[in-house]
C-alpha positions as CSV (number, residue, x, y, z in Angstrom):
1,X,2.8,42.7,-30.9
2,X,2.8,45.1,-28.3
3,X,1.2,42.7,-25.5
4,X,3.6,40.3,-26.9
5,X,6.8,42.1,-26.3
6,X,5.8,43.3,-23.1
7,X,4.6,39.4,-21.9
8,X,8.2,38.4,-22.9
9,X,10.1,40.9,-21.1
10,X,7.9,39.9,-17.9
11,X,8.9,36.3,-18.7
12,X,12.5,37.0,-18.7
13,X,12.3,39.1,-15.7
14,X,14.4,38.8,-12.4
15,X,11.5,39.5,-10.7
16,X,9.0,37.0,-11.7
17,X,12.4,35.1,-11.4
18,X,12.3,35.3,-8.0
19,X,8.4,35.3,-7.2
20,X,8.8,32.2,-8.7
21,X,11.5,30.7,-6.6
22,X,10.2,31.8,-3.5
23,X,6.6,30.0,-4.2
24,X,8.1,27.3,-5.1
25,X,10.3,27.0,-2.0
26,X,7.4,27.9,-0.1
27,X,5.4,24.7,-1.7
28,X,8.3,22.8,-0.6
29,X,8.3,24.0,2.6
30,X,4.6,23.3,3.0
31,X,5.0,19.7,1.9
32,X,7.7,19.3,4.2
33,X,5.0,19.9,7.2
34,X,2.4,17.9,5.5
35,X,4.6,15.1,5.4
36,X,6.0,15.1,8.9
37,X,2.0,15.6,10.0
38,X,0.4,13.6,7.9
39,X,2.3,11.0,5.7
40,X,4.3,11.3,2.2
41,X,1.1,10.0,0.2
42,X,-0.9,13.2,1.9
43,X,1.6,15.5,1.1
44,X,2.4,14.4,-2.5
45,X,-1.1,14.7,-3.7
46,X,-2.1,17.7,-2.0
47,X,1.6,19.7,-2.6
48,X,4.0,18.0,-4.6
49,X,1.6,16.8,-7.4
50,X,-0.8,19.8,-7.4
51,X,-1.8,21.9,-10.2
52,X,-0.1,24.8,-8.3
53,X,3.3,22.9,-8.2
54,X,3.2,21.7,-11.5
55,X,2.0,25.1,-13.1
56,X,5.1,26.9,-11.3
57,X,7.5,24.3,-12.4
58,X,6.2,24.4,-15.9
59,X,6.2,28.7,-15.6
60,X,10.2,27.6,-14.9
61,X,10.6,26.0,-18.3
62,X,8.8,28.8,-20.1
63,X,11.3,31.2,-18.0
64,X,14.4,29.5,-19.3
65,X,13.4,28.7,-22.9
66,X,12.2,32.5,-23.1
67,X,15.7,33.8,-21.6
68,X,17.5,31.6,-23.9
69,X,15.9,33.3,-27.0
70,X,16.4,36.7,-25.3
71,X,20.5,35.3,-26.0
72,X,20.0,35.2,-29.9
73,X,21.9,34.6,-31.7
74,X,24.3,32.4,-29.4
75,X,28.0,32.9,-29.1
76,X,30.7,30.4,-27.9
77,X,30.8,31.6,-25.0
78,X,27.2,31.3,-24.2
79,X,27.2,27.7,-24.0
80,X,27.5,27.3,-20.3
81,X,24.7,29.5,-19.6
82,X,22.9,27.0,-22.6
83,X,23.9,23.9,-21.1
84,X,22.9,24.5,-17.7
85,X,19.4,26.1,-18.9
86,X,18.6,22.9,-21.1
87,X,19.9,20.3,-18.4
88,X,17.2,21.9,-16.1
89,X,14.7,21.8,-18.7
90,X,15.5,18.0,-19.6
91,X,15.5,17.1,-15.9
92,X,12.0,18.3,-15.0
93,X,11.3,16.3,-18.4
94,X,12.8,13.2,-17.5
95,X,10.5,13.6,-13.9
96,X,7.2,13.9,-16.0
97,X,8.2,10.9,-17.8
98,X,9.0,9.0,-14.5
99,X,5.6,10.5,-12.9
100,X,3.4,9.3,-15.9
101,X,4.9,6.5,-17.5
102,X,6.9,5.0,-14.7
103,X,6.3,1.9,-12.1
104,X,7.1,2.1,-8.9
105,X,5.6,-0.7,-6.4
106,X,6.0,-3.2,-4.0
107,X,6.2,-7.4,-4.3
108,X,5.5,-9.7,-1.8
109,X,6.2,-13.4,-1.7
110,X,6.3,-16.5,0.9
111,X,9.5,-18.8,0.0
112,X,8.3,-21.1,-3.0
113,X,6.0,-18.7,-4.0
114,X,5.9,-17.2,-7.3
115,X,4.5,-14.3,-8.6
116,X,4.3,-10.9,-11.3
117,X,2.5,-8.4,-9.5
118,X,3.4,-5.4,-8.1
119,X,0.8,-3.5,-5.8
120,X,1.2,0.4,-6.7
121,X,0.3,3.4,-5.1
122,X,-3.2,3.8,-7.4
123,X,-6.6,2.5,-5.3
124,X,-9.0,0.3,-7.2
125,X,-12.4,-0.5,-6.9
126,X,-12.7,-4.1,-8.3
127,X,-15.8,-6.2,-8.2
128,X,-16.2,-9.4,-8.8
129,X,-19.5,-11.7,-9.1
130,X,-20.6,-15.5,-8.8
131,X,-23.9,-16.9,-9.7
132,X,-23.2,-20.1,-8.5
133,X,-20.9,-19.6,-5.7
134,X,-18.0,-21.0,-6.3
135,X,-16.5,-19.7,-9.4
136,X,-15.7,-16.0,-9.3
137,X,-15.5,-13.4,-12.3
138,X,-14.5,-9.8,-12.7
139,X,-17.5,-7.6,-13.4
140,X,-16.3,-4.3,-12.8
141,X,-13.6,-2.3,-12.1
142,X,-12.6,1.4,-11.6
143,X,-9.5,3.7,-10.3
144,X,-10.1,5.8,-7.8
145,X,-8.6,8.5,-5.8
146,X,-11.0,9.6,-3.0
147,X,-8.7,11.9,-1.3
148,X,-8.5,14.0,-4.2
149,X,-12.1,13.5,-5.6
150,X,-14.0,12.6,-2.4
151,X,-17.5,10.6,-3.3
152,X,-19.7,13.4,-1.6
153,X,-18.6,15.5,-4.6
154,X,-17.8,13.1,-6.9
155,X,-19.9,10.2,-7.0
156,X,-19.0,6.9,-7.6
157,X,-21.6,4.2,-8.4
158,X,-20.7,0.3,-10.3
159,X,-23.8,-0.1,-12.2
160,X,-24.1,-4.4,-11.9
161,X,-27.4,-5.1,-14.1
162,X,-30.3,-4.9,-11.2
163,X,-27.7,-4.5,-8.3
164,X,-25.6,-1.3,-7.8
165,X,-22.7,-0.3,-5.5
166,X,-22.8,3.3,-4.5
167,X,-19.5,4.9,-2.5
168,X,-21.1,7.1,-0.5
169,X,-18.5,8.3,2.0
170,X,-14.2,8.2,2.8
171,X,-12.5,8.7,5.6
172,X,-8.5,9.1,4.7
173,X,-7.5,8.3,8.0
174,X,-9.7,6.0,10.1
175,X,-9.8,3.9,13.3
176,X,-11.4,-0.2,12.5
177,X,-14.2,-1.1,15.1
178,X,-15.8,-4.9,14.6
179,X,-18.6,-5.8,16.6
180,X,-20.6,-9.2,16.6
181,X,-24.7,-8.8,16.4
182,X,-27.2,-11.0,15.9
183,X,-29.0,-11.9,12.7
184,X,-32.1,-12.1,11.6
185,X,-30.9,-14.1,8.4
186,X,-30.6,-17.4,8.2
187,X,-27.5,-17.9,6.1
188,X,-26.0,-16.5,8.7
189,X,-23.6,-18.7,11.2
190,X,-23.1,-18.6,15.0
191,X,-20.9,-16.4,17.3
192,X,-18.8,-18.0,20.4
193,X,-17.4,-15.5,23.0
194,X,-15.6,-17.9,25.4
195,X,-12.8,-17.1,28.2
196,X,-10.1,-19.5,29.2
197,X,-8.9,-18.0,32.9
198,X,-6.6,-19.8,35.6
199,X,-4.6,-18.1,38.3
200,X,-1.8,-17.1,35.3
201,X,-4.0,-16.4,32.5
202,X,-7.5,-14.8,31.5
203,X,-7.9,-14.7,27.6
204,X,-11.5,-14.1,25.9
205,X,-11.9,-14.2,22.1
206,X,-14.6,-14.6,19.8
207,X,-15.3,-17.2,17.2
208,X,-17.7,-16.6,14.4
209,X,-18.4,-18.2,11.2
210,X,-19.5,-16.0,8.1
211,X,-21.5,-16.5,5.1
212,X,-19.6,-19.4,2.9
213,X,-16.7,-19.6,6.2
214,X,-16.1,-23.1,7.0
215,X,-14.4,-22.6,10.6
216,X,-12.8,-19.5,13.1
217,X,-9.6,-20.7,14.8
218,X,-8.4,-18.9,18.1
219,X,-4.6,-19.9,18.2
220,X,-3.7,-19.9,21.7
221,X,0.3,-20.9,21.2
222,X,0.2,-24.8,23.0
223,X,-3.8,-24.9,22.7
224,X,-6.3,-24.0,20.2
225,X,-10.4,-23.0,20.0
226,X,-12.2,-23.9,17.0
227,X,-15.4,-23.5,15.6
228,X,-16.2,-25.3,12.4
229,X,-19.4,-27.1,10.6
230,X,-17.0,-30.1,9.5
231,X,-14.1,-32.3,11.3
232,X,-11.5,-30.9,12.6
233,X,-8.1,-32.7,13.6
234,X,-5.8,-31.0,15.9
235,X,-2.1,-31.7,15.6
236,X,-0.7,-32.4,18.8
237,X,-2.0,-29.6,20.6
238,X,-4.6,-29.4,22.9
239,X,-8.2,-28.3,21.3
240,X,-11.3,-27.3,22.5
241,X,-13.7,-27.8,19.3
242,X,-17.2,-26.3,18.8
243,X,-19.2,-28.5,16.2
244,X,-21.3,-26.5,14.8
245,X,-24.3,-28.7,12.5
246,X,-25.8,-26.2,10.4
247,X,-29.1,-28.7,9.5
248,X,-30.0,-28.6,13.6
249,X,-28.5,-25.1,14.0
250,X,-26.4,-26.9,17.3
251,X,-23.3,-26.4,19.0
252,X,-21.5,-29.7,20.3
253,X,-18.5,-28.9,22.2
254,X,-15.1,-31.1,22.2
255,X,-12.0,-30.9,25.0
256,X,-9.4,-32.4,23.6
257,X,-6.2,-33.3,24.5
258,X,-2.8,-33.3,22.4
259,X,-2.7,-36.9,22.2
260,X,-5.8,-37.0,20.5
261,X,-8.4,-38.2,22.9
262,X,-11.6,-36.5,23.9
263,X,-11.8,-35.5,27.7
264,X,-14.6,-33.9,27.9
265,X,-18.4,-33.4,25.3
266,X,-21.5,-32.4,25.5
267,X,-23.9,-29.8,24.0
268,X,-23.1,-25.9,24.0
269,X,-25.1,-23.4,26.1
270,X,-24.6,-20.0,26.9
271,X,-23.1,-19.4,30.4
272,X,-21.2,-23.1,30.5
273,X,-18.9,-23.4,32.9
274,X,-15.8,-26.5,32.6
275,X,-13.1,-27.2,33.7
276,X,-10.7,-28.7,30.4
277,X,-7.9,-30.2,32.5
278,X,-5.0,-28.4,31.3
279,X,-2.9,-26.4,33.6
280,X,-6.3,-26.0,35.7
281,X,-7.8,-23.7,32.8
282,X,-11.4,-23.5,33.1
283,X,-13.5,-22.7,30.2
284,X,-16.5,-20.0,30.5
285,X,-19.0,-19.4,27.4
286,X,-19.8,-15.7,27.9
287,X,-21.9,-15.4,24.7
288,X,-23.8,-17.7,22.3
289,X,-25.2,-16.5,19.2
290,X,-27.0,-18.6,17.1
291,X,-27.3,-16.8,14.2
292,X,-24.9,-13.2,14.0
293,X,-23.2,-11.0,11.8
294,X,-19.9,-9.2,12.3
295,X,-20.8,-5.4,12.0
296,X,-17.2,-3.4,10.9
297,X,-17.1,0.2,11.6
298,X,-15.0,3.2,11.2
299,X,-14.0,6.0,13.2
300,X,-12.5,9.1,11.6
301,X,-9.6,10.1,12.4
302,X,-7.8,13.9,11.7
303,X,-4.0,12.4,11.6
304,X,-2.6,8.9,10.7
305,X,-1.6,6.2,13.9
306,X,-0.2,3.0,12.8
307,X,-3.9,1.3,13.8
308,X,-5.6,3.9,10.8
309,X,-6.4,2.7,7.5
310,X,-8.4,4.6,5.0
311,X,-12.0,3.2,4.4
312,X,-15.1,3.6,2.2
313,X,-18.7,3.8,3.0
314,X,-20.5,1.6,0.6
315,X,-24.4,1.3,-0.1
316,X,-25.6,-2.1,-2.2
317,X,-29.3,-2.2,-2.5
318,X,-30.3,-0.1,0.3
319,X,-27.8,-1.6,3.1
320,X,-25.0,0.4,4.2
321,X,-21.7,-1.4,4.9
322,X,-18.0,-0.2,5.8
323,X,-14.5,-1.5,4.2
324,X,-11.2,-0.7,5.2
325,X,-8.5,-0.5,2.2
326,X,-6.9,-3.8,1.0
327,X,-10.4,-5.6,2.3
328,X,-12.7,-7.2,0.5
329,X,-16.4,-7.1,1.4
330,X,-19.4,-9.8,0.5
331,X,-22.6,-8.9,-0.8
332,X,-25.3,-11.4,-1.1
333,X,-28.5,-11.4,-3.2
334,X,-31.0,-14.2,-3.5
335,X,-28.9,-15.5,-6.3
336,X,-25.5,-13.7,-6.6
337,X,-22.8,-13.1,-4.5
338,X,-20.8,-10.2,-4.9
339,X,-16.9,-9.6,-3.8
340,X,-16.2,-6.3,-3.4
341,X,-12.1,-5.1,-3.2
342,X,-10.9,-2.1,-2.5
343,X,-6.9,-1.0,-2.0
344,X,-3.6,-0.8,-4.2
345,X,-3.9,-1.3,-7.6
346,X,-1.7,-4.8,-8.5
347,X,0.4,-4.2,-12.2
348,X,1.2,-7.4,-13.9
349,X,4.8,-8.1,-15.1
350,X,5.2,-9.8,-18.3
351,X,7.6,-12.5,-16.9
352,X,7.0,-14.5,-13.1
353,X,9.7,-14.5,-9.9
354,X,10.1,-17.2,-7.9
355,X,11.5,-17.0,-4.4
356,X,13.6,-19.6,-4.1
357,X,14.9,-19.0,-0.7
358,X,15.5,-16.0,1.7
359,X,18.3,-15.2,4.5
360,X,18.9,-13.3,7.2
361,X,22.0,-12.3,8.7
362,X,22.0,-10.6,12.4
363,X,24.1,-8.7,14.8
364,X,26.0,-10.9,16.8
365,X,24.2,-12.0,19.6
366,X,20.8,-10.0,19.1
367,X,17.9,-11.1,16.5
368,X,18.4,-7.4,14.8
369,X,19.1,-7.7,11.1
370,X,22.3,-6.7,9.6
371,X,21.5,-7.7,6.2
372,X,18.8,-9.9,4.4
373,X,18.7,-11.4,0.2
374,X,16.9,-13.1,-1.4
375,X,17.6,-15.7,-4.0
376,X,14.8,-15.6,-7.0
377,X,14.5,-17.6,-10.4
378,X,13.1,-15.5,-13.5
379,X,13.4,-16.7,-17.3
380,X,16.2,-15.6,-18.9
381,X,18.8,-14.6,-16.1
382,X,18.3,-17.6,-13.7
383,X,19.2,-17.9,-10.0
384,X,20.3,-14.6,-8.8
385,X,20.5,-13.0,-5.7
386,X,18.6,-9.5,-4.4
387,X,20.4,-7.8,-1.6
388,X,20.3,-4.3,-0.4
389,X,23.3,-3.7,-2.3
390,X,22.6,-5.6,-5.5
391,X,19.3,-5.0,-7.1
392,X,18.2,-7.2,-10.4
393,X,17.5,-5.6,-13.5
394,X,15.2,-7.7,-15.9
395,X,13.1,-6.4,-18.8
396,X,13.0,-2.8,-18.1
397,X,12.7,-3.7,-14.7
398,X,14.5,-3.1,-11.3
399,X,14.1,-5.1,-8.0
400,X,15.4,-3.9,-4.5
401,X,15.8,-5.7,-1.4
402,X,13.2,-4.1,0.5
403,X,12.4,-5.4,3.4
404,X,10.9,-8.8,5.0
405,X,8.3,-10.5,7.5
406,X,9.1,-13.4,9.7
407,X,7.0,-15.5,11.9
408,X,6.5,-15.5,15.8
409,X,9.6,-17.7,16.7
410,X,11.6,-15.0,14.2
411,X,12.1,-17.5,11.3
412,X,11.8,-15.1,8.2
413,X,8.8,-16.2,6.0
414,X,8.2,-14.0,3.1
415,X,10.4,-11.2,1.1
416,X,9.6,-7.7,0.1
417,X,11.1,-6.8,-3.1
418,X,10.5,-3.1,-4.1
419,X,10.0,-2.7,-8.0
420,X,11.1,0.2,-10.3
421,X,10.4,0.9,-14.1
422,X,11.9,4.2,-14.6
423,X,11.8,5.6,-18.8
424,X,12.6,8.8,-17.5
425,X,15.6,8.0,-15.8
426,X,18.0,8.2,-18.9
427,X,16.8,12.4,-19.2
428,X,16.8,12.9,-15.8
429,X,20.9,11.8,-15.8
430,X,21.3,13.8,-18.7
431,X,19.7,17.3,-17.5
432,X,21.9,16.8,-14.4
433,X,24.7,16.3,-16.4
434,X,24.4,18.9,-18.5
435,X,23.5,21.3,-15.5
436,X,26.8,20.2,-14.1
437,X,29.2,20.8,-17.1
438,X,27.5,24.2,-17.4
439,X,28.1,25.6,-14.0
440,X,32.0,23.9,-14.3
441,X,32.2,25.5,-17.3
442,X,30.8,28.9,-16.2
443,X,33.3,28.5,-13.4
444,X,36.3,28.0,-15.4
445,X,34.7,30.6,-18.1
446,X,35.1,33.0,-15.3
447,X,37.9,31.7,-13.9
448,X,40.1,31.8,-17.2
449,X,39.3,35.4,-17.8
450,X,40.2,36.7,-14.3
451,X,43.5,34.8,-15.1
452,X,44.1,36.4,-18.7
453,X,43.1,40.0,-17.3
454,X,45.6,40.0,-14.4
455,X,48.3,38.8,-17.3
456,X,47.2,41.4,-19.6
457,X,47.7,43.7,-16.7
458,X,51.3,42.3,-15.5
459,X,52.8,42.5,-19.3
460,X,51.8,46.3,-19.1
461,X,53.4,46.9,-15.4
């Protein structure tokens, strides 16, 4: 009873009171950096939603349940003090319930499209396999959070009968890096690198086609490069077409005009030099590959740039590979094929949205938007309208005008709906109502009795 009694009075102490409060501003304070160094994922997992914050807040609760009972028994005129300590108690409640039961993601959709995902915050492995390489099937599947649990410490392995996937490194923040090698397999297609150079313009690309990848176009704006194994028709642009015949392992190329004819043919070589008759562009083949691979790498990185991604170091079968997040990668076997995905975790919605059409309205005379909505379809509300102002709220559900892509000429192609499911949002409105009545009410407490005392002492002057 002793250790009892004396654990209490430490609990309703002013000084652990304010040990307490200073960690806990300090935590703050250190997320604040994290964030403006890193990003608000990086600072969320390592600060906000660490054991350390989370023990500290919950060492709050016990603090105010504790003083509370130190009140006992309660008088009227302890019910600010009661309101305002339960209100704070409710609110970090209603947050847990948010934090662990909540949704909170992102939905993308072109104009006609419909759809009932939401990508979260979460990363998921997903794997998925074909034995006859066309029809693909889930095989495996796993939530992962490498930041937290890195693989070099906690290992990560998708056991797929004879075949495995091993994770065997992460880089949070990481530069891309794609090269084209050559391969010694033969399912492998050919690589192009060609320039197109005139006294204006010098552009060099490279065209490859992967494992099952029936043609690589190079979209020039009023031209096109293409290499495919199968006919290709170009719309009223100019084309320059490789025909690539995978039985003879050839390369036939095609310069061809936007009206459709054929200028110019003959058989690709490495080092071919011709002229293709358009605005005095001459075509150069500066590599020929017949049989390459595209080789993707990573470079680590210490603090995010808008070209980093976070990526994974794979093994499958004794060959290393390299996958950025929201990427899939292809592994082969003599008779499966494997599709491995890794990136945001995608939530399905028990009802579909349909984007029925999407507007933009601009600054007078600039293209900078002013304000943008969108106009979606669900069952059981209809056509309604999003906009920044006025979100939809369906099922449980709420969906914010987020933000939007459009296409080169600035024609907006696809809406960005940001998606909430808040349970905890009811308790969290309560607690800071109650916290609010209770400081009023200790105001006015306070207030009142400074006004009876100077009365009491004006009837005795």
């Amino acid at each position: 009873m002793k250790f009892l009694d004396r654990l209490f009075k430490i609990l309703i102490s002013v000084k652990l009171a304010v040990v307490v409060i200073l960690v806990l501003g300090i935590l703050s304070a250190v997320g604040t950096i994290y964030e403006s160094k890193y990003d608000a994922e990086y600072a969320q997992k390592l600060i906000y939603h660490s054991p350390l914050m989370y023990f500290f807040l919950g060492l709050v609760c016990v603090q105010l349940v504790c003083v509370m009972i130190d009140r006992w028994p309660w008088k009227p005129r302890h019910a600010p003090f009661l309101l305002a300590h339960v209100g704070i108690i409710i609110t970090l409640a209603g947050s847990l319930v948010t934090r662990y039961m909540g949704l909170d993601g992102s939905m993308t959709f072109n104009i006609g499209q419909s759809s009932r995902h939401v990508t979260v915050g979460e990363r998921e492995l997903l794997v998925y396999a074909s034995f006859d390489g066309q029809k693909f099937t889930p095989v495996g599947s796993r939530i992962v959070d490498f930041l937290l649990q890195p693989p070099d410490k906690h290992p990560v392995a998708i056991e797929l009968g004879s075949d495995r996937i091993e994770v065997l490194d992460y880089y949070h923040y990481a530069y891309r890096k794609q090269e084209i090698k050559p391969s010694d397999s033969e399912f492998d297609g050919p690589a192009i690198r060609f320039q197109l150079q005139n006294d204006r313009v010098n552009v060099s690309r490279w065209l490859f086609l992967g494992r099952g990848q029936g043609k690589d176009i190079a979209d020039l704006g009023p031209a096109k490069v293409v290499l495919t194994d199968s006919p290709y028709k170009n719309m009223g642009l100019n084309a320059i077409v490789f025909n690539f015949d995978p039985a003879k392992k050839q390369i036939k190329y095609e310069i061809r005009s936007k009206e459709g004819g054929v200028s110019k043919t003959g058989d690709l070589e490495e080092g071919l030099n011709v002229e293709t008759g358009w605005m005095g562009l001459q075509l150069r083949v500066l590599r020929y590959i017949p049989s390459a691979k595209q080789v993707t790498t990573y470079e680590h990185r210490d603090y995010p740039t808008p070209q980093t991604v976070s990526a994974l170091k794979v093994k499958f079968n004794d060959e290393e590979h390299w996958m950025g997040s929201n990427t899939v990668l292809r592994l082969f076997t003599e008779t499966n094929v494997y599709v491995l995905s890794y990136g945001n975790r995608r939530v399905e919605l028990p009802f579909d949205l349909t984007l029925t059409d999407f507007r933009v309205g601009r600054y007078q005379g600039t293209m900078q938007a002013m304000s943008y909505e969108s106009d979606v379809l669900a069952k059981g509300v209809g056509k309604t309208t999003i906009s920044m102002n006025n979100p939809l709220k369906h099922q449980g559900f709420t969906f914010y005008q987020a933000s939007f892509q459009e296409d080169e000429s600035g024609k907006p192609v696809m809406s960005i709906l940001s998606v909430n499911q808040d349970p905890g949002r009811f308790w969290k409105y309560l607690g800071s109502l109650m916290v609010t009545l209770g400081a009023m009410l200790l105001f006015w407490e306070k207030s009142l009795k400074k006004w009876i005392k100077e009365g009491e002492q004006g009837d005795r002057a």
